[in-house]
C-alpha positions as CSV (number, residue, x, y, z in Angstrom):
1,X,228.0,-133.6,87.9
2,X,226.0,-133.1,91.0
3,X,224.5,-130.6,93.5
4,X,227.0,-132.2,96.3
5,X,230.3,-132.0,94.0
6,X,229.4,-128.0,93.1
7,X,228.8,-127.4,97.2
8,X,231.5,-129.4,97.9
9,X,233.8,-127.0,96.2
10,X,231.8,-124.3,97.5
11,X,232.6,-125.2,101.3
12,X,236.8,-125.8,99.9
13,X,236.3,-122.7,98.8
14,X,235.5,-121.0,101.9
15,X,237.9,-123.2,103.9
16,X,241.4,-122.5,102.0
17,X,243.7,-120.2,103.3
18,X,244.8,-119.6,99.4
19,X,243.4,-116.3,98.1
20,X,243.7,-117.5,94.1
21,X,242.7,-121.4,95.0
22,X,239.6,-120.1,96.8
23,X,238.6,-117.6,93.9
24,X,239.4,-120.8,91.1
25,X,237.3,-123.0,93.1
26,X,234.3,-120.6,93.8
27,X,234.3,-120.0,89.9
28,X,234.3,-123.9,89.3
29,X,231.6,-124.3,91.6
30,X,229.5,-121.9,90.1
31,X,230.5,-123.4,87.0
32,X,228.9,-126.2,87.8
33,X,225.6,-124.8,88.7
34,X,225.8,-123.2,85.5
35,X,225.8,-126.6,84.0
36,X,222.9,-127.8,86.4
37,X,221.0,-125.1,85.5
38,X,220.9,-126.4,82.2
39,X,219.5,-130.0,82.3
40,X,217.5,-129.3,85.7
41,X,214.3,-126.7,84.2
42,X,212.8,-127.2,88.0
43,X,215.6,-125.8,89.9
44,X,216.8,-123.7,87.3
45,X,216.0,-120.5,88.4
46,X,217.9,-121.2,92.0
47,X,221.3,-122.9,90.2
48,X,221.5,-119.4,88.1
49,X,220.8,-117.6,91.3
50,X,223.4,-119.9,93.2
51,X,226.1,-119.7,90.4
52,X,225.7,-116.0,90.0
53,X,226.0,-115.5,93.7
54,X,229.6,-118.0,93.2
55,X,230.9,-115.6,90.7
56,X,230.0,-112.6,92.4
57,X,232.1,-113.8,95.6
58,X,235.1,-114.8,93.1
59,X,235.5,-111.5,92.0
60,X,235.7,-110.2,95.4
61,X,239.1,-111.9,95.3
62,X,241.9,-110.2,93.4
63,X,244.1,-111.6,91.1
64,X,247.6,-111.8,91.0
65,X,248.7,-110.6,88.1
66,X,251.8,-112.1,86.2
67,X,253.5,-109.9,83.8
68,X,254.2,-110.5,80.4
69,X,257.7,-109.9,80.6
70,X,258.0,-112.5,83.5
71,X,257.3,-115.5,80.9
72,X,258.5,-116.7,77.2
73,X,256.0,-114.3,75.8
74,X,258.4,-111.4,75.9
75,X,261.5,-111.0,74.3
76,X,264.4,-109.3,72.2
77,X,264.9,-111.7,69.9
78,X,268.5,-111.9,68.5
79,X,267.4,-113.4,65.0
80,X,267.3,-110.8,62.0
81,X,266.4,-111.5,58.5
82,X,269.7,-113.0,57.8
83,X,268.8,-116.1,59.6
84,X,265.4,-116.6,57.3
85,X,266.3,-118.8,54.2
86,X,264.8,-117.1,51.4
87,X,261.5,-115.3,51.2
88,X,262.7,-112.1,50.2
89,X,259.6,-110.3,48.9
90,X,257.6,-111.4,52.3
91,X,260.9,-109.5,53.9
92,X,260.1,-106.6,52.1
93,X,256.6,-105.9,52.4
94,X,257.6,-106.9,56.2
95,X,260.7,-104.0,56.4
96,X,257.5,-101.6,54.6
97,X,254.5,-102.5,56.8
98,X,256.5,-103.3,60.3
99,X,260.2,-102.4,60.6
100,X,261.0,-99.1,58.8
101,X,257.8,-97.4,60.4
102,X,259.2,-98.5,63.8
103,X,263.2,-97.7,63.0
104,X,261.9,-93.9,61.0
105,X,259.0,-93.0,62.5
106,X,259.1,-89.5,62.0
107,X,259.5,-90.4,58.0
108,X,256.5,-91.7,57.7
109,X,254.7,-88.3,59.2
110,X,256.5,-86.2,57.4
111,X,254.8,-88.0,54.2
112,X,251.5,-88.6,56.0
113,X,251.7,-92.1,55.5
114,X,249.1,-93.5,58.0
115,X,251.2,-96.2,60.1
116,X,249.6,-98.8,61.8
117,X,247.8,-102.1,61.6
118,X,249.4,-105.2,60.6
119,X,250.4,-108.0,59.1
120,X,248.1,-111.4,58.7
121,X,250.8,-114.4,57.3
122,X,249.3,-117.2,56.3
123,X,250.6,-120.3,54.2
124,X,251.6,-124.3,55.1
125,X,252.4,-125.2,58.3
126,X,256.6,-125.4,58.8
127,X,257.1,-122.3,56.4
128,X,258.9,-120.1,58.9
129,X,256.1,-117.9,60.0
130,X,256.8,-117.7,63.5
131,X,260.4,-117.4,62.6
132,X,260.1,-114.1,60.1
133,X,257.7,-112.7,62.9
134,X,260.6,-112.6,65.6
135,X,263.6,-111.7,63.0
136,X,261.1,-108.6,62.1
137,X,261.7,-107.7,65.8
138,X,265.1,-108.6,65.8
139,X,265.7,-106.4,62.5
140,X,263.9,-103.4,64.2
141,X,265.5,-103.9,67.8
142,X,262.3,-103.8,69.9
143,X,260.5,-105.7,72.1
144,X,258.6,-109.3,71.1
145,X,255.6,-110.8,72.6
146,X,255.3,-114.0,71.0
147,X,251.7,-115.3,72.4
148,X,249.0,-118.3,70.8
149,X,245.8,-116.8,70.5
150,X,244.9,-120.0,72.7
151,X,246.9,-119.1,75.2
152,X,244.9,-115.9,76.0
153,X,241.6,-118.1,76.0
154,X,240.1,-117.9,79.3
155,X,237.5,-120.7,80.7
156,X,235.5,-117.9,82.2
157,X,233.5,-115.0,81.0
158,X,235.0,-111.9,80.7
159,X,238.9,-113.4,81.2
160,X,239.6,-113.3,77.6
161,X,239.0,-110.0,77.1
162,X,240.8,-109.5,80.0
163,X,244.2,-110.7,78.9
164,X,243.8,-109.2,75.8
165,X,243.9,-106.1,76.9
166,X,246.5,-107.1,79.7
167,X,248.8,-108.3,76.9
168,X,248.6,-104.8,74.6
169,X,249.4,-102.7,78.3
170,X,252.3,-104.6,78.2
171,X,253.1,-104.3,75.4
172,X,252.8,-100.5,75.6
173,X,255.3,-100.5,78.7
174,X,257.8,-102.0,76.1
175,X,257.0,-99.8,73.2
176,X,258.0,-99.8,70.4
177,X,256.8,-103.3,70.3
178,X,255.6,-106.1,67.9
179,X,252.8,-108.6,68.9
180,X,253.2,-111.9,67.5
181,X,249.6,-113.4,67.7
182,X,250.4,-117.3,66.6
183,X,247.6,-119.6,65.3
184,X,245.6,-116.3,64.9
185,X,242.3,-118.7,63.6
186,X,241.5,-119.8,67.3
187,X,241.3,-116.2,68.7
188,X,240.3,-114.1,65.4
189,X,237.8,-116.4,63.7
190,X,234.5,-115.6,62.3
191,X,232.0,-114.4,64.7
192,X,229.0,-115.3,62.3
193,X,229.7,-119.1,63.5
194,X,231.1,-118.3,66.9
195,X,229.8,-118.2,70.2
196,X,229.4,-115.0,72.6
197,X,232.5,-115.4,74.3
198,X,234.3,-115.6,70.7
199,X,232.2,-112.1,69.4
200,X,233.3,-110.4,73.2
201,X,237.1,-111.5,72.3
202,X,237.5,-110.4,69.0
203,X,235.6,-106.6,69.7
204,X,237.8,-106.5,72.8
205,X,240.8,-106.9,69.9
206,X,239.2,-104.6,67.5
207,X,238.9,-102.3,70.1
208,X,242.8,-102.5,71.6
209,X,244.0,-102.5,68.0
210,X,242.2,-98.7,67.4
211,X,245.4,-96.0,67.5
212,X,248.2,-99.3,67.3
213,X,251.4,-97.8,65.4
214,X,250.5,-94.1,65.9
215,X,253.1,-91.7,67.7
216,X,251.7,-92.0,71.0
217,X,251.1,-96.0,70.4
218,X,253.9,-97.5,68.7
219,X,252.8,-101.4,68.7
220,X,252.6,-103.1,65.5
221,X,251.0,-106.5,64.4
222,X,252.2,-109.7,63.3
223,X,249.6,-112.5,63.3
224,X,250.3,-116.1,61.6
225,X,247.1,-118.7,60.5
226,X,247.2,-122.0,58.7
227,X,243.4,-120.8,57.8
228,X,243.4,-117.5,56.3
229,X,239.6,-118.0,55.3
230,X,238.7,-118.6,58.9
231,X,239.8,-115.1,60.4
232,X,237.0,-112.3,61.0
233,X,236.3,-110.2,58.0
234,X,236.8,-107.1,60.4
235,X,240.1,-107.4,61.7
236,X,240.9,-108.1,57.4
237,X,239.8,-104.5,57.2
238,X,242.8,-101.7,56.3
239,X,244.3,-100.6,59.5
240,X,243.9,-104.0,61.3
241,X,245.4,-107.0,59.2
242,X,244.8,-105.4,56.3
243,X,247.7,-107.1,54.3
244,X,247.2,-110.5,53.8
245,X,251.1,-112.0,52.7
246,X,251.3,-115.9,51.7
247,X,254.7,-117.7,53.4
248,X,254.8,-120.1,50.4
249,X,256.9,-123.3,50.9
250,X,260.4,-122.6,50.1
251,X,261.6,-122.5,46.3
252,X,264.8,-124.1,45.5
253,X,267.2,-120.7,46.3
254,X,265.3,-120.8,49.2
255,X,266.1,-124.5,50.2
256,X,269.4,-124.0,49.9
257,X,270.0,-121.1,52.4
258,X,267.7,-123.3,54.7
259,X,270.1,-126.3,54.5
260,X,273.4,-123.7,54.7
261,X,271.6,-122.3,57.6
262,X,270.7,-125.9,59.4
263,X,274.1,-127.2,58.8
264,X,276.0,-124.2,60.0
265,X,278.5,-125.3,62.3
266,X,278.1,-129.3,62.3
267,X,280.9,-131.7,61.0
268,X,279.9,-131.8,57.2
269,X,281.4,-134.6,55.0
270,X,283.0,-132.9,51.6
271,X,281.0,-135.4,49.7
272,X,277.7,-133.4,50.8
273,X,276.5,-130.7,48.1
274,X,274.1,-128.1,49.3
275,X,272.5,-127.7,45.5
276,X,271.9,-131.6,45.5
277,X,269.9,-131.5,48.6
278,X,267.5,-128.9,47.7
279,X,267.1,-130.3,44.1
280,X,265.5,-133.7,46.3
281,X,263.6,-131.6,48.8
282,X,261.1,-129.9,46.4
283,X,257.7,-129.4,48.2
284,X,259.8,-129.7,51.8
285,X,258.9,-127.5,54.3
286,X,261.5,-125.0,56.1
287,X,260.3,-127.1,58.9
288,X,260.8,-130.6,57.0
289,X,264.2,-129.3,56.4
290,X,264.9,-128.7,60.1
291,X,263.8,-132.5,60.8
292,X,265.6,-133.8,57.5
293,X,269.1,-132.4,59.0
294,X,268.2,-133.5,62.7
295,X,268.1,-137.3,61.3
296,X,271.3,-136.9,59.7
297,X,273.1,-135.3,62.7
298,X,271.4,-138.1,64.7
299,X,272.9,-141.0,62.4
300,X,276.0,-140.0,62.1
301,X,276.6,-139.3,66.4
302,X,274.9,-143.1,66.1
303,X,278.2,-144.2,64.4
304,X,280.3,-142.2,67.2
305,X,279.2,-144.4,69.9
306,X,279.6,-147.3,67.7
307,X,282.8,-146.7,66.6
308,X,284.5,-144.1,69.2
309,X,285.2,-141.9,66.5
310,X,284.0,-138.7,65.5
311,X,281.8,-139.0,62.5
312,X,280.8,-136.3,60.2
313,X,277.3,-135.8,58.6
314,X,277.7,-137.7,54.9
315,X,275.4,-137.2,52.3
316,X,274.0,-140.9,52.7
317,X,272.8,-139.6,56.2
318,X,271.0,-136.8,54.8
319,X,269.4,-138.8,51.8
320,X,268.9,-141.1,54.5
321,X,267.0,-138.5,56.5
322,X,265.2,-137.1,53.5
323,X,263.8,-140.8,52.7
324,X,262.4,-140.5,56.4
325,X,260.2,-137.6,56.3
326,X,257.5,-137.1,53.7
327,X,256.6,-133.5,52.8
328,X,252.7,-132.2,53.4
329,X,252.4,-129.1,51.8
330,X,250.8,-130.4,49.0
331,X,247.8,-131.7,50.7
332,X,247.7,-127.9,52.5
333,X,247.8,-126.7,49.5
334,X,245.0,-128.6,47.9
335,X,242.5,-128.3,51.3
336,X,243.4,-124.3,50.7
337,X,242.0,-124.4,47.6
338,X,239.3,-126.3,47.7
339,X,237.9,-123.9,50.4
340,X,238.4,-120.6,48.9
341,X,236.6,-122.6,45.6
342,X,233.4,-123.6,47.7
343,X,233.3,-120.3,49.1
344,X,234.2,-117.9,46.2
345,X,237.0,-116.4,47.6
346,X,239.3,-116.5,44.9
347,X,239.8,-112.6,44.3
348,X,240.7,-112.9,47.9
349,X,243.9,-115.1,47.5
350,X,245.0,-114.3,44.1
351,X,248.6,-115.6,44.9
352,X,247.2,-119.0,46.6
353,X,245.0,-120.3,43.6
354,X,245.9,-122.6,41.4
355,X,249.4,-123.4,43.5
């Protein structure tokens, strides 16, 4: 990192006949001074100077936006409830909290029942959180933006906030909507431990999520963490995320409609039994699951080319598969509570301790 590299960016800068490669490289180049700044005290004063003066010209460039809907972010998802294995009291407080004030509206104000907020999931990786976010909007028919909360991470100051609020006007062209904020600890996390561009993100949420769900605002919020404890006390506040809902690793009920659902329409041998496989699978992740019946699809096309002839799945394939993949919920389970222990939090996640 030199004074050379940040003006040689500077003079590529002014050189390009790109509008939005001249604005990234100005705002590296200043960058760069920024980071000069810091380990040169003499020159200090002038790298600020110089990097403020980078920035400055940056912004004179617009940016081209890109729409939401133009990428994976938005959809209308086809899934509904029916293609969730299990979980049927997460369903429910999901239908209360999310669907029925999107599908009767005008129920909920006759009863003055305050709609809004959302929805924080939280539980083992693999439990189908992302997947009971986007049957929600499939069971309610409206629009889904599906984003990581890393995704909208911007390396510059300010550009966070920025898509944030991009991503709820969006969202409020589409309306009645559902945002689907995935690994929710990297954008909602505690601001006592966090640095000013992680405060400026999470009050430029607090402040987009103010009115969400009213009449005039009819977004509602779905956000998924594998750290629970991690997320802003705030945004745990009623009328933000104020219902906390653990997606527990399937029970064996569960399991079964997971395997029924995985196996739907592949070549099953008679010999397999849907009970036997989720008796074996205890602790198995919806997720495991998935991979488990991958395996065994993967064997038996293996004897195909081998033999020439269509195979179907056996149960030796799936035990097969089973033996393959080792179930880590336990040790989520365990890290979960020794947190919560070390920081008294117990009272917090009533439904977690002791699991």
């Amino acid at each position: 990192m030199t004074v050379q590299q940040a003006q040689q960016l500077e003079e590529q800068a002014k050189t390009t006949t790109d509008k939005q490669k001249s604005r990234a490289l100005f705002l590296d180049s200043a960058e760069l001074y920024l980071q000069l700044s810091k380990t040169n005290k003499r020159n200090e004063k002038h790298f600020v100077q110089k990097a403020t003066e980078l920035y400055l010209k940056a912004q004179e460039i617009p940016v081209v936006e890109q729409t939401i809907q133009s990428s994976s972010v938005f959809k209308k998802p086809k899934l509904t409830f029916k293609d969730v294995g299990g979980l049927e009291q997460l369903k429910e407080a999901i239908a209360s909290k999310i669907i029925r004030p999107l599908k009767h509206p005008f129920i909920y104000q006759h009863y003055g029942k305050k709609v809004g907020g959302g929805i924080l999931l939280y539980g083992p990786p693999g439990c189908g959180k992302s997947l009971i976010a986007e049957a929600a909007a499939g069971e309610a028919n409206v629009a889904f933006f599906h984003v990581k909360s890393s995704d909208l991470k911007g390396k510059y100051v300010g550009e966070t906030e920025k898509n944030i609020a991009n991503l709820f006007a969006e969202a409020r062209k589409y309306q009645p909507s559902i945002i689907f904020f995935d690994e929710f600890e990297s954008l909602g996390g505690e601001r006592t431990t966090a640095g000013e561009y992680q405060k400026s993100a999470v009050a430029q949420l607090l402040t987009e999520m103010n009115g969400v769900g009213t009449k005039n605002d009819q977004i509602l919020l779905i956000a998924a963490t594998n750290e629970p404890w991690s997320i802003d006390l705030a945004l745990k506040r009623e009328g933000r995320f104020g219902q906390t809902v653990l997606v527990p690793h399937p029970d064996f009920e569960s399991r079964k409609q997971i395997f029924q659902i995985a196996l739907k329409d592949k070549p099953v041998a008679l010999d397999v039994r849907i009970e036997a496989l989720a008796d074996v699978t205890e602790g198995y992740s919806g997720a495991d699951i998935g991979a488990i019946v991958n395996i065994a699809t993967e064997q038996a096309m293996q004897r195909y080319f081998a033999t020439k002839y269509l195979q179907d799945i056996t149960l030796a394939d799936l035990l097969f598969a089973i033996d393959q993949v080792k179930p880590r919920v336990r040790q989520w389970y365990a890290k979960a509570n020794k947190i919560i222990t070390e920081r008294n939090e117990e009272d917090g996640f009533e439904e977690l301790v002791g699991v």
